[in-house]
Structure formats: C-alpha cells, structure tokens
LOLUMKE-738478 format. One record per residue (C-alpha): residue in one letter; x, y, z. Coordinates in Angstrom, 3 decimals, always signed. Each point is the difference from the previous one (the first is absolute). Layout:
LOLUMKE-738478
NODE   resn          u          v          w
NODE      A          X          Y          Z
...
end
This chain:
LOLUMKE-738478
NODE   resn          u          v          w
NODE      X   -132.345    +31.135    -42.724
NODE      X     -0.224     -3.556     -0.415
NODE      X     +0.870     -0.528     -3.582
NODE      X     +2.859     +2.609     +1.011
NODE      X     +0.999     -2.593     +2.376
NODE      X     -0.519     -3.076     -2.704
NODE      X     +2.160     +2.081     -2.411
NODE      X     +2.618     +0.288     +2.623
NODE      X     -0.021     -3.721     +0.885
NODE      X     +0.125     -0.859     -3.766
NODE      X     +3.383     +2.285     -0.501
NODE      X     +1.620     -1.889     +3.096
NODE      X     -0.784     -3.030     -1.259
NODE      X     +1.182     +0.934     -3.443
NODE      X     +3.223     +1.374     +1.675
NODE      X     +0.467     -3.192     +2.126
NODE      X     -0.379     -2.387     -3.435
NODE      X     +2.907     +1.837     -1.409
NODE      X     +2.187     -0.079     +2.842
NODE      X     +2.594     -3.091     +0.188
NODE      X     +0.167     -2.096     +2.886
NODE      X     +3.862     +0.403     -0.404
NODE      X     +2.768     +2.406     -0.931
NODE      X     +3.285     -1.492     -1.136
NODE      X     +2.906     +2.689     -0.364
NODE      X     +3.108     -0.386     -1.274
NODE      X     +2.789     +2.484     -0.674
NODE      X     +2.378     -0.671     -3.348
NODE      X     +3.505     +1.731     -0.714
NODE      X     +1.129     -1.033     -2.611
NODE      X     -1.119     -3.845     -0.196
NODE      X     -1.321     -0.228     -3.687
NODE      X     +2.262     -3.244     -0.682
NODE      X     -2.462     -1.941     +2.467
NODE      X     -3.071     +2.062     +0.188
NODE      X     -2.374     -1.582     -2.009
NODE      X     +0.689     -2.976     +1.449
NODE      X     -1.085     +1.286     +3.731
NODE      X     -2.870     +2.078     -1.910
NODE      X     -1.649     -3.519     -0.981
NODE      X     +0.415     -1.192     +3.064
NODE      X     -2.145     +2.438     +1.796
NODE      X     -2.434     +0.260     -2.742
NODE      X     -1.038     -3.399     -0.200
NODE      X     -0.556     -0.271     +3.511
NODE      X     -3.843     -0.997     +0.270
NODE      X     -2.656     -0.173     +2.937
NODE      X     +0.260     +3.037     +1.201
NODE      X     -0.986     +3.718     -1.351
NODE      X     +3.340     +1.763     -0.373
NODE      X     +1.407     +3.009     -1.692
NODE      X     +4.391     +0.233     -0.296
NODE      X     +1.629     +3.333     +0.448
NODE      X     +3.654     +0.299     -1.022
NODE      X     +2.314     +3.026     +0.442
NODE      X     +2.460     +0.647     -2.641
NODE      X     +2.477     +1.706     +2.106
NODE      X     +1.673     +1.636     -2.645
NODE      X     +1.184     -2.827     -1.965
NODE      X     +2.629     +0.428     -3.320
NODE      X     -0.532     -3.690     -1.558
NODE      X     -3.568     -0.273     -1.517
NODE      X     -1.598     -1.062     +3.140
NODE      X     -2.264     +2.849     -0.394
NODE      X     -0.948     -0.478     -3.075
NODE      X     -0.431     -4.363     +0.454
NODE      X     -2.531     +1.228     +2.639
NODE      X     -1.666     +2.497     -1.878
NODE      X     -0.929     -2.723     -2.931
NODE      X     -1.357     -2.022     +2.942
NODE      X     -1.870     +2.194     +1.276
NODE      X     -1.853     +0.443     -3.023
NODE      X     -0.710     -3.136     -0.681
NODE      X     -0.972     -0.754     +3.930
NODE      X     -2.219     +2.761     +1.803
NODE      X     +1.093     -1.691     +3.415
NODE      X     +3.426     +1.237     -0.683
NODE      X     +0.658     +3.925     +1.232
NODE      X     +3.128     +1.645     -0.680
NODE      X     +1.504     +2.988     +1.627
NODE      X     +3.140     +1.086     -1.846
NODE      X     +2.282     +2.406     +2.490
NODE      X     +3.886     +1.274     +0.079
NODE      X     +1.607     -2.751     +2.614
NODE      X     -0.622     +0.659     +3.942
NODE      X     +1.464     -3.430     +1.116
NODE      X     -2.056     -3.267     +0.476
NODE      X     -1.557     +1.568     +3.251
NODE      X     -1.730     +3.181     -1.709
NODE      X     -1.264     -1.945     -2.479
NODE      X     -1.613     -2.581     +2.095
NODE      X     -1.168     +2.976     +1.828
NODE      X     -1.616     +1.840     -3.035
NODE      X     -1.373     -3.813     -1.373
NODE      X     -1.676     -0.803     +3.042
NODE      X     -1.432     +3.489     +0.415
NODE      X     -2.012     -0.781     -3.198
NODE      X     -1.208     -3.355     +1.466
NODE      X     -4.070     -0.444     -0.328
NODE      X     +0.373     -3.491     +1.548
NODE      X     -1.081     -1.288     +3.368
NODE      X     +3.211     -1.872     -0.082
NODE      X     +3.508     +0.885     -1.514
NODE      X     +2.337     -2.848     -1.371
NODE      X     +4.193     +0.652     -0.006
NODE      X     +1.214     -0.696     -3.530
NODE      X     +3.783     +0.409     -1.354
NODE      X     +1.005     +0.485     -3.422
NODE      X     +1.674     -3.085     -1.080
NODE      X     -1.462     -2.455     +2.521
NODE      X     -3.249     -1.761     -0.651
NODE      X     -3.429     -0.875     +1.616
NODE      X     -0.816     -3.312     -0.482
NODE      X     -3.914     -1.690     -0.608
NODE      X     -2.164     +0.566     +2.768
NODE      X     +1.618     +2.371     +2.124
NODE      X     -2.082     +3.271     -0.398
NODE      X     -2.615     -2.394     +0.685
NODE      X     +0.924     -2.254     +2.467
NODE      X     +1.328     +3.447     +1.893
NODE      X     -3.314     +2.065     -0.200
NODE      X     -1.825     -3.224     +1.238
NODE      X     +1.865     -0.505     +3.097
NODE      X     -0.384     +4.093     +0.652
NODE      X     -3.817     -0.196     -0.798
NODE      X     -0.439     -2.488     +2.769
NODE      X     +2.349     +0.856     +2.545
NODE      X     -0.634     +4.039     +1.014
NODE      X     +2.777     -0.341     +2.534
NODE      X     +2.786     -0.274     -2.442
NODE      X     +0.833     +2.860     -1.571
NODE      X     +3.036     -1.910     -1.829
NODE      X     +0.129     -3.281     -1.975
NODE      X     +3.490     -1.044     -1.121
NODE      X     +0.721     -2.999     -2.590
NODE      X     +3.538     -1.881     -0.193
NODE      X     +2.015     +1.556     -2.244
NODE      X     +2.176     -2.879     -2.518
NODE      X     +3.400     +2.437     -0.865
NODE      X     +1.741     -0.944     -3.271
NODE      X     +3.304     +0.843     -1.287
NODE      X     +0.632     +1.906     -2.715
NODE      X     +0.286     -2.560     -2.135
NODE      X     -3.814     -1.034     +1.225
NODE      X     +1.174     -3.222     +1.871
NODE      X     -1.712     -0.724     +3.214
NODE      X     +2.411     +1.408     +3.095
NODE      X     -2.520     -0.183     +3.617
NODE      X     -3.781     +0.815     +0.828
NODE      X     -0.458     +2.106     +3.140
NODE      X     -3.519     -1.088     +1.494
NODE      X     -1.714     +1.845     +2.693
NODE      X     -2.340     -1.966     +1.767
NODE      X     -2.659     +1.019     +2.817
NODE      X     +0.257     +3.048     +1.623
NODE      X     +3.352     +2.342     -0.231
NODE      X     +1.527     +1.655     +2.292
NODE      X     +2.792     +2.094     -0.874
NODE      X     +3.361     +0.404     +2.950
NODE      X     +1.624     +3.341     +0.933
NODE      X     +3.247     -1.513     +0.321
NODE      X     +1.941     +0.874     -3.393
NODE      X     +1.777     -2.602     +0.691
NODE      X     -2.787     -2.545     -0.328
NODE      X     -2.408     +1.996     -2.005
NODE      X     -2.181     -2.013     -2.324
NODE      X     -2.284     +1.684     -2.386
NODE      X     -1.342     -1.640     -2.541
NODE      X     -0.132     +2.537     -3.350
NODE      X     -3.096     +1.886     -0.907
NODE      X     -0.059     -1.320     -3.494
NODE      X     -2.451     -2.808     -0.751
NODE      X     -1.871     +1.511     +2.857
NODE      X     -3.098     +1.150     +0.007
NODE      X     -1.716     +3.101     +2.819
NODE      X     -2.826     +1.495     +0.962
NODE      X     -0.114     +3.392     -1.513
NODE      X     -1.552     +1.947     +3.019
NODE      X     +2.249     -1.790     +2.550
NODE      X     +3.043     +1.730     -2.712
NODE      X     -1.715     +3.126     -0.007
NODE      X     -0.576     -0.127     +3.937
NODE      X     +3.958     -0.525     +0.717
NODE      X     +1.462     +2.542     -1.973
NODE      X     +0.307     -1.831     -3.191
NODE      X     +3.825     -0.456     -1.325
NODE      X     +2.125     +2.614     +1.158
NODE      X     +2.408     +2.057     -2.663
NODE      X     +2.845     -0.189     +2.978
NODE      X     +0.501     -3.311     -0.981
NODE      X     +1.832     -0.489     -3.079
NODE      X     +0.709     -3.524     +1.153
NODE      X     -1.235     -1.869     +2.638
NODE      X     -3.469     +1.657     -0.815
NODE      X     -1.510     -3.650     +0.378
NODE      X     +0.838     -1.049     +3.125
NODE      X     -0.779     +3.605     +1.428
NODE      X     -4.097     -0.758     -1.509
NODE      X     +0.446     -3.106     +1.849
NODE      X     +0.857     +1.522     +2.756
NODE      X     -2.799     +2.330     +0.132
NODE      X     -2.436     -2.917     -1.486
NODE      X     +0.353     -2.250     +2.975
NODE      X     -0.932     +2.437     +2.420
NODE      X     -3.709     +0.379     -1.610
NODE      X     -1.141     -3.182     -0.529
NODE      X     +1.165     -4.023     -0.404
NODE      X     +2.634     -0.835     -2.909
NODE      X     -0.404     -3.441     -2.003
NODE      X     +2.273     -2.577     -1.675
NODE      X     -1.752     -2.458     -2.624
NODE      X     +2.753     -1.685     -0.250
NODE      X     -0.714     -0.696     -3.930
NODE      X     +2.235     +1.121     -2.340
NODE      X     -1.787     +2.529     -2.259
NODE      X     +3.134     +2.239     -0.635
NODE      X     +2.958     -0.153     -2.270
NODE      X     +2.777     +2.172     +0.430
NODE      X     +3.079     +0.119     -1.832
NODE      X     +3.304     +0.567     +1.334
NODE      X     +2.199     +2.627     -2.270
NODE      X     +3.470     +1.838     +0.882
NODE      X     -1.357     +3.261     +0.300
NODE      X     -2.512     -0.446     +2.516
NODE      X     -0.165     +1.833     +3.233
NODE      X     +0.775     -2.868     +2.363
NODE      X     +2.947     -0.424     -2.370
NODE      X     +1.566     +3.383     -0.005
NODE      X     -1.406     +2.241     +2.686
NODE      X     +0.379     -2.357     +3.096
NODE      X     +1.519     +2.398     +2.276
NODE      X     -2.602     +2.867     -0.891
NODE      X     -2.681     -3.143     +0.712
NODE      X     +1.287     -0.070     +3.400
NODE      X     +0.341     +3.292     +1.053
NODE      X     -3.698     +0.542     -1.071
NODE      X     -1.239     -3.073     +1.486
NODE      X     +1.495     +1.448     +3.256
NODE      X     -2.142     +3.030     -0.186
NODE      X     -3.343     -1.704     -0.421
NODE      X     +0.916     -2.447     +2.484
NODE      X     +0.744     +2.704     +2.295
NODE      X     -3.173     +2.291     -0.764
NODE      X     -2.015     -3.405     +0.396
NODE      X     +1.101     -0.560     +3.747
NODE      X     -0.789     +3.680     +0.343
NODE      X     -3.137     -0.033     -1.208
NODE      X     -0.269     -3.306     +2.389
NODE      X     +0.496     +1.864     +2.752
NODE      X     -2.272     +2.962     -0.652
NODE      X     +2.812     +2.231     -0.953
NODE      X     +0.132     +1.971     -3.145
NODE      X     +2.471     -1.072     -3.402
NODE      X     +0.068     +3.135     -0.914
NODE      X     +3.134     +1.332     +1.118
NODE      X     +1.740     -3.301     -1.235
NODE      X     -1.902     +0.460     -3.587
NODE      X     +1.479     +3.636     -0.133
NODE      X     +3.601     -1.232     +1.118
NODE      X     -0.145     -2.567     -2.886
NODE      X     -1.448     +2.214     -3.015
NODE      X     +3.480     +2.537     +0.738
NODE      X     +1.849     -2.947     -0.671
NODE      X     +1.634     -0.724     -3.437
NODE      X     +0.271     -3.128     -0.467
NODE      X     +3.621     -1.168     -1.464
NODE      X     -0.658     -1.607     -3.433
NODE      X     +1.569     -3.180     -0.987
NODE      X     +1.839     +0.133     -2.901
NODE      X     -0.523     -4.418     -1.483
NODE      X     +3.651     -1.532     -0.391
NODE      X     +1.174     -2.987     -1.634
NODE      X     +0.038     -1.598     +3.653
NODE      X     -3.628     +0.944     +0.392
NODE      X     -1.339     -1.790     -2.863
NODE      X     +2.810     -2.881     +0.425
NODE      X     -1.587     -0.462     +3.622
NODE      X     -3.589     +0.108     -1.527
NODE      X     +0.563     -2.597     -2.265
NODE      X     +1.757     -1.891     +2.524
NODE      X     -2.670     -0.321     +1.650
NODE      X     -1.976     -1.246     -2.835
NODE      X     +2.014     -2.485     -0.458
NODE      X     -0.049     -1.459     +3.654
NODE      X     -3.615     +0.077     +0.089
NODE      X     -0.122     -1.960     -3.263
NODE      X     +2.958     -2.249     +1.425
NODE      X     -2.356     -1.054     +2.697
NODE      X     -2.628     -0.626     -2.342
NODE      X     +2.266     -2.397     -1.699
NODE      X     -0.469     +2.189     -3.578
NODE      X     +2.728     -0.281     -1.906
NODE      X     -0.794     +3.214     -1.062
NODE      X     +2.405     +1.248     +3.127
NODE      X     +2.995     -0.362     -2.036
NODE      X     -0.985     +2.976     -2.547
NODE      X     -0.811     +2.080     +2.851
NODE      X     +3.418     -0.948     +1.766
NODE      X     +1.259     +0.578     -3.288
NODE      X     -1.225     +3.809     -0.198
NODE      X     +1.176     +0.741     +3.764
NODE      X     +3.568     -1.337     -1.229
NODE      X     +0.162     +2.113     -2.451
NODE      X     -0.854     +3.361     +1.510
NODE      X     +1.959     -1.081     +2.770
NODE      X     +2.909     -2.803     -0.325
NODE      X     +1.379     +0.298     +3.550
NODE      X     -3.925     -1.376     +0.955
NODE      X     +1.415     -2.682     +2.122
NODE      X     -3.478     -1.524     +1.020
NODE      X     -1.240     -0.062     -3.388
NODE      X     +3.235     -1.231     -1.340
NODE      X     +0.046     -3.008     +2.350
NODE      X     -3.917     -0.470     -0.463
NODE      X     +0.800     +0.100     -3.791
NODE      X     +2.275     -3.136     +0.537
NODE      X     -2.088     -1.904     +1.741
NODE      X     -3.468     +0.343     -1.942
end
C-alpha cells in the first residue's frame, strides 16, 4: 500500500513538471503576412513555464501551414487546425485545451513584448485575489507608427452605463484559468463584444488589476472589428450589460441570452467611407503626435473619399 501510494505521488509529480504555469491562446484567420512575427514574440517570452495554443480557424493563406513548421521546430507550440467558427469558437475550443494555471489573450498580428508572460504570472502568483492582470496596450498603425497606449492602472471597475462604458480589451491580459472555467468561460452568443461580456462575468468573482506597463502591442488595420462592426459591438454590449445587472440583482440572464441568440445580426458590408474614416483617424492620432507621417494617412482617407472635409482641411494644415 505504501509504495502504491509513493508510485502515485511520483506520477503527480511527474504530471505537475509537465504542466505550464501558463496557457497563451490565440485564434488566426488568415494572418500569415504577420504571423511569424507574433509567433516570435510569444516564443521568446522567458521566466515563466508556458505552452501557446493557436486555432487555425479555417484559414486559406498559409497560416496553417507557417504554424505547422513552427510547431515542429517548437514543442511549446500546439496547433488545432478547424473549418472557421468566428473568433469566439475558437477562443472557446483554444482555451478548452488550456493545461495552464493561468491563460494569456494573444491576437494574431499584435505582439507580446519582453517580460510580460513573466511579469504577469508574477503578480498572479502573489496576489490570489486577482484573478485578472492587464498590461497597457501601445496600438500602432498600420504602417507600425506609434498612435496611443491605453494603461490600466490599480483596480478596474467596469460601468453599466453604455454610454460611459470602459473596458479595457482582454488581449495582453492574462486570467486565472479556474476563475474562466468557474464563470462560464467565453460564450458562443457573442460574436462581438465577447470581451467585455468575460469582463463582466470576471469582476463579479474576484479583484481585476491594471499594471499599468505596457507589455502589449496591437496594431490597428481596416478590417478590424471596432472598425467595421460598430453597431453589432453595441447591440451586444447591451446584452451583457443587461444580463450583468441581472445577474446583480439575483435574477436570471437567461431569458435575455435566449432573446439575443434568435437574433441575426445585420452584417456590415466595409465601404470606401468606412476605411476613409479609419484612416482618418489614423491620421489625427498621428497629427497629435506631431508625425509627419499624418499626411500619408490623410492622403489614403482623401482618396477613398474626396468629399472628407475634416481630413481635407487637416491635410492643409499638417
């Protein structure tokens, strides 16, 4: 019986040694002209034990196979390959494989800079009440110039006034795996919006945390949600507002949930004016930066839209 119970010990010891201390997932769709950029990013991450789990969600442009000669080159890197579900699903399915007492947001394209699996993990380690850590996040332009850093500091709190909702973005973050498991872990109603609704859900188990050091780099593109699907951001952001200050007040979010999943969503079709308006707002940001690189951006806005008054008269004056 007791060498039973040595043997025992000695497999959950053995099991424990090849654990990671930290799961990052990322989902990819089609992101192969960046992706081995990010992919270095993660993987030379040091001080902590960590394994990376990306979700091809049923890429067409090589990502798949960029990752798969990473992967055998880097035993840290797992791979699922699947037909595309959305960002959501796949951050479902990739955190469902987690084996990490902690799970790290990545996005394709964007990249983790020195220090911040480490620096993250730390501050977990020795502060059980948190059950999220978020960095600043520096945003770039396409282009890669420097646009803003958003830097959560202290403890966040998160309104339930759309109107002055603040929520800093899951990426760069890194969360406690059972507090993720404990709320319901990402839910497939949310197409969009499926960050602030984990937020929502986050806060109510346990403290939230700003480091307010930039560990994060995210790059601004065209395409991206907040670009192009700001209306369908807004109705969802609604909904887990709303199921938040039921669940506040002890009532159930279920009816709510199953009003929302009947919904279909109206998708926005990009126009010229959407991407003129994106990269007029490149431009501004890099106007108040004093980069001369504004004018290019200006330049782009003009062109998909000439009758851009704001960007015509910034143009002028920059």
């Amino acid at each position: 019986m007791e060498a039973h119970g040595a043997a025992e010990r000695l497999v959950g010891w053995a099991k424990k040694l090849n654990t990671p201390e930290v799961s990052v997932v990322m989902s990819v769709f089609n992101g192969a002209q960046n992706l081995e950029e990010t992919l270095i990013s993660v993987l030379s991450q040091d001080g902590c034990e960590f394994e990376f789990i990306v979700v091809n969600d049923g890429s067409t442009d090589g990502s798949g196979r960029i990752l798969d000669e990473w992967a055998r080159r880097d035993s840290r890197l797992k791979v699922i390959h699947q037909q595309n579900t959305g960002l959501t699903r796949a951050l479902i399915r990739g955190c469902a494989e987690a084996r990490g007492d902690f799970i790290a947001r990545q996005d394709a394209e964007d990249l983790s800079l020195p220090g911040r699996l480490k620096e993250q993990s730390s501050f977990l380690r020795n502060h059980p009440e948190v059950v999220v850590v978020a960095s600043g996040i520096s945003f770039k332009a396409p282009g890669g110039e420097w646009l803003f850093n958003v830097e959560p500091q202290e403890v966040i709190e998160i309104s339930l006034d759309i109107n002055s909702i603040k929520a800093p973005s899951l990426v760069g973050t890194l969360f406690r795996r059972d507090a993720y498991l404990q709320v319901g872990q990402f839910r497939s109603e949310f197409s969009v919006a499926q960050d602030l609704d984990l937020w929502l859900r986050l806060i109510e188990v346990g403290v939230c945390r700003g480091l307010g050091i930039v560990h994060y780099e995210a790059k601004m593109t065209p395409g991206g949600i907040s670009s192009c699907r700001r209306s369908e951001q807004i109705q969802a952001a609604t909904v887990a507002i709303d199921c938040a200050k039921r669940r506040r007040s002890q009532l159930s979010e279920l009816e709510l949930l199953d009003a929302y999943r009947k919904v279909i969503p109206v998708k926005h079709r990009r126009t010229r004016l959407d991407h003129a308006n994106f990269y007029y707002f490149v431009a501004s940001c890099l106007h108040r930066n004093g980069s001369i690189a504004a004018r290019s951006y200006y330049d782009q806005a003009l062109k998909l839209n000439p009758f851009h008054l704001r960007a015509l008269f910034r143009r002028l004056t920059c």
